[in-house]
C-alpha distance (Angstrom), angle and dihedral (degrees) to the residues before:
residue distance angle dihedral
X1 . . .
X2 3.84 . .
X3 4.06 107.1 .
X4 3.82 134.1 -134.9
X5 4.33 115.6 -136.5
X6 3.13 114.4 -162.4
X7 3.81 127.0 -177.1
X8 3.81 137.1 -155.9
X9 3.55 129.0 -166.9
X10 3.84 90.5 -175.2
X11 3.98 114.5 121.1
X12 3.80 96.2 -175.6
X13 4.09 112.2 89.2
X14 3.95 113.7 -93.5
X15 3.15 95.4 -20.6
X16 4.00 131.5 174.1
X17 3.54 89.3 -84.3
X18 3.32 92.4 43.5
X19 3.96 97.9 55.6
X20 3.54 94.8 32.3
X21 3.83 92.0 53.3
X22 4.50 85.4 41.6
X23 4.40 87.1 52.8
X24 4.04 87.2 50.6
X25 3.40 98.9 50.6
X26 4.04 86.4 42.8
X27 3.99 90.7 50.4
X28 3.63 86.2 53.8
X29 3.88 93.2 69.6
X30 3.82 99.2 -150.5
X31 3.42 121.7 99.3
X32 3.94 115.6 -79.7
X33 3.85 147.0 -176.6
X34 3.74 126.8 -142.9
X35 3.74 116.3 -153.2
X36 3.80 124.2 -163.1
X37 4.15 107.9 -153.1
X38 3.88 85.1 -156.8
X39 3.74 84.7 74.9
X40 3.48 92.2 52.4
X41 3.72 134.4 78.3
X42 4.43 101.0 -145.3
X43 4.28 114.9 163.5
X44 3.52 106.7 -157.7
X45 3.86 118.5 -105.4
X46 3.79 121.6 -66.3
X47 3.79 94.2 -162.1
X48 3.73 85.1 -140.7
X49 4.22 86.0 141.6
X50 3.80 87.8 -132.8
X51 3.61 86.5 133.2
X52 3.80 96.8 57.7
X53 3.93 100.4 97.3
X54 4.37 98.3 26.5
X55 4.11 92.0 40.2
X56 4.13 73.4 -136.7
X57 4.08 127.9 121.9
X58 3.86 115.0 -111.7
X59 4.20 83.2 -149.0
X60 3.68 100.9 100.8
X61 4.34 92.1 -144.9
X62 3.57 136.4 100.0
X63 4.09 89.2 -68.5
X64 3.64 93.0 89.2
X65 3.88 83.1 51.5
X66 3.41 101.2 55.6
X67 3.52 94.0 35.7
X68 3.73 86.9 63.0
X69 3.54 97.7 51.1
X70 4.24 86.0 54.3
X71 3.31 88.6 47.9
X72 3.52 90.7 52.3
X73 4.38 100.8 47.0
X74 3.61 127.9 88.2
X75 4.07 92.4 -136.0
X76 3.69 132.5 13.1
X77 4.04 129.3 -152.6
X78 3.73 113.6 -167.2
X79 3.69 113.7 -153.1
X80 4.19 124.5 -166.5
X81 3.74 146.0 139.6
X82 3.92 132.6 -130.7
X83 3.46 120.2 -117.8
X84 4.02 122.7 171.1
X85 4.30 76.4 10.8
X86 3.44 102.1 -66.5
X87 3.74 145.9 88.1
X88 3.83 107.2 -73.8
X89 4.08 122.9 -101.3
X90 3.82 94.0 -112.5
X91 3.74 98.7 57.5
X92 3.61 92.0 41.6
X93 3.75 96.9 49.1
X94 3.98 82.0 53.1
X95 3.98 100.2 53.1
X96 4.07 85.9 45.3
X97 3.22 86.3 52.8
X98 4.01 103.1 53.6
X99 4.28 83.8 58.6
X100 3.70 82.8 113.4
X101 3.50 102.7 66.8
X102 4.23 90.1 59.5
X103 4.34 97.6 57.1
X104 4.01 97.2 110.6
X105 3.96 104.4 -42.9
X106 3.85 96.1 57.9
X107 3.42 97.4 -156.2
X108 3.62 106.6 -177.9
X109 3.99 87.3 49.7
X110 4.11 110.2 123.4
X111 3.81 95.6 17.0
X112 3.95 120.7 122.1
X113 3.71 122.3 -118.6
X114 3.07 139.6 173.7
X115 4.35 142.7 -175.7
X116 2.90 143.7 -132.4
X117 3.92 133.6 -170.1
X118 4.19 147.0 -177.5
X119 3.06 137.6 -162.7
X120 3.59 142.8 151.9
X121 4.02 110.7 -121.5
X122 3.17 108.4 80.5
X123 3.86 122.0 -114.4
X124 3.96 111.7 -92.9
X125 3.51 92.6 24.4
X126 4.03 106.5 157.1
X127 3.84 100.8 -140.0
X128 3.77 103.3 33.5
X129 3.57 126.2 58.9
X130 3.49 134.6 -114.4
X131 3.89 101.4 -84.5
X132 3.46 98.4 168.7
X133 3.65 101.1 42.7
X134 3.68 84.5 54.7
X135 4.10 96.6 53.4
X136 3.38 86.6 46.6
X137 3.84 90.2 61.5
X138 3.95 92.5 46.5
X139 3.78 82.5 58.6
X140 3.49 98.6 45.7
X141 4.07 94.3 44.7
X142 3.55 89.6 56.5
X143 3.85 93.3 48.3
X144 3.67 84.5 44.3
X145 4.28 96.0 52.9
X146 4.11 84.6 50.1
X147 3.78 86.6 56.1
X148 4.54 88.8 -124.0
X149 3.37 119.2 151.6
X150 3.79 110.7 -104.7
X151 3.26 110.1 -150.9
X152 4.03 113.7 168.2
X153 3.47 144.9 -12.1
X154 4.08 133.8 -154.7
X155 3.45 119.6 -148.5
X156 4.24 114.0 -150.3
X157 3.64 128.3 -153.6
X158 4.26 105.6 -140.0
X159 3.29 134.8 162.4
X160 3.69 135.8 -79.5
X161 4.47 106.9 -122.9
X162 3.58 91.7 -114.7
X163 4.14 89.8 70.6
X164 3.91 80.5 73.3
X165 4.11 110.3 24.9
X166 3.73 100.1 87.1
X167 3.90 95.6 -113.5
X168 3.84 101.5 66.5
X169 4.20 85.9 125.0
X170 3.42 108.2 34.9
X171 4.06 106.4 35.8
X172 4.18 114.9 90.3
X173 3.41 87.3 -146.7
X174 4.27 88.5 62.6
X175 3.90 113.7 154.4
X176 3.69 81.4 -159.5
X177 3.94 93.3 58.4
X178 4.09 99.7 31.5
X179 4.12 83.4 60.6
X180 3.88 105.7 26.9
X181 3.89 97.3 34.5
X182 3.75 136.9 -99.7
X183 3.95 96.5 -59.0
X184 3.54 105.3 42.0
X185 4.07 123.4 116.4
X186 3.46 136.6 -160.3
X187 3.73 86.8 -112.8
X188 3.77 97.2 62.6
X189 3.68 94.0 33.9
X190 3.84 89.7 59.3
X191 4.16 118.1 -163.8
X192 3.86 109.4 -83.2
X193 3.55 117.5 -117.5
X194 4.24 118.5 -155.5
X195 4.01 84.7 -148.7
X196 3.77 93.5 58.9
X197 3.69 94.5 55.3
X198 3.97 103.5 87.4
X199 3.51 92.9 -174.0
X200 3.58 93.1 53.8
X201 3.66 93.5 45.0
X202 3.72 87.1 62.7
X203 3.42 90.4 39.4
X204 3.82 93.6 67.4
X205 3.95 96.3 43.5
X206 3.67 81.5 56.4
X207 3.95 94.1 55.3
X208 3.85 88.6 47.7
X209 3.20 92.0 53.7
X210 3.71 97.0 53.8
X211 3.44 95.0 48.7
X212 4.09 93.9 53.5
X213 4.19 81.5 45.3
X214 3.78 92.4 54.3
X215 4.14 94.8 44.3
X216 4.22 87.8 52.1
X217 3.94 84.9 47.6
């Protein structure tokens, strides 16, 4: 049976990303595999080429492990979050590291993927920019260099840190305030929950549902 990969770059424990990466993979209905990175060690890529004539990672970590397990999935969905407004190290170090599985065999070529990304400004906000649109893109050039089909993306509204580090109110330096304005709290903000976002819920069976379209195709 053809399997589902799918990726998160999320450190924090079941997280948004986490579940709402989990409920695509289960709205695919094909079998699937979650991965956590934060279980992984992954250095980022060295571009030393050493890979060019074994499609295999000189880094001696758990790169050549996941890579393998890519390598070895019908589909992939990529899952990460934006912090300082771009895609987060762990995911990144993990896409740089599956550059051995293109040298002359191209073995991701053909194979649906998909993204998905959170982060906590929201989209159209006028001072920030758009941080999730952007990890999206980093997703979706990397599918695009492998030659997959990319065919969706979901974008997640999460929560800044400061919802959570104790001095969300009081510090000037307030995640909370620099996005919401000068008098909001973490109180009236609330923490963001991927379940309680209907159209997102829909949003991901959609996504699954692609991707089990686009392995039948």
């Amino acid at each position: 049976m053809q399997k589902v990969l799918g990726v998160s770059g999320l450190p924090i424990p079941n997280s948004n990303t986490d579940r709402a990466l989990k409920s695509v993979l289960e709205a695919t209905g094909l079998e699937t595999e979650f991965v956590k990175l934060s279980d992984y060690t992954v250095a980022p890529c060295k571009a030393c080429l050493g890979c060019v004539k074994t499609n295999r990672c000189t880094i001696q970590d758990d790169g050549i492990i996941l890579a393998e397990k890519v390598k070895a999935a019908a589909a992939l969905v990529i899952a990460g979050f934006t912090p300082y407004a771009t895609l987060e190290s762990r995911t990144k170090a993990c896409m740089e590291r599956l550059y051995p599985l293109q040298h002359r065999k191209g073995f991701m070529a053909g194979k649906p993927g998909a993204a998905i990304s959170t982060s906590a400004p929201p989209e159209g906000h006028e001072q920030m920019p758009e941080v999730a649109e952007m990890a999206v893109h980093a997703v979706a050039a990397y599918m695009m260099e492998e030659g997959m089909q990319f065919v969706g993306a979901l974008k997640l509204r999460g929560n800044v840190p400061c919802v959570r580090c104790g001095f969300g109110d009081e510090c000037h330096m307030s995640g909370v305030k620099m996005i919401y304005g000068s008098t909001a709290t973490v109180d009236c903000m609330g923490i963001n929950q991927f379940e309680r976002q209907a159209s997102h819920v829909e949003r991901v069976r959609t996504l699954g549902q692609k991707i089990a379209e686009a392995l039948c195709n």
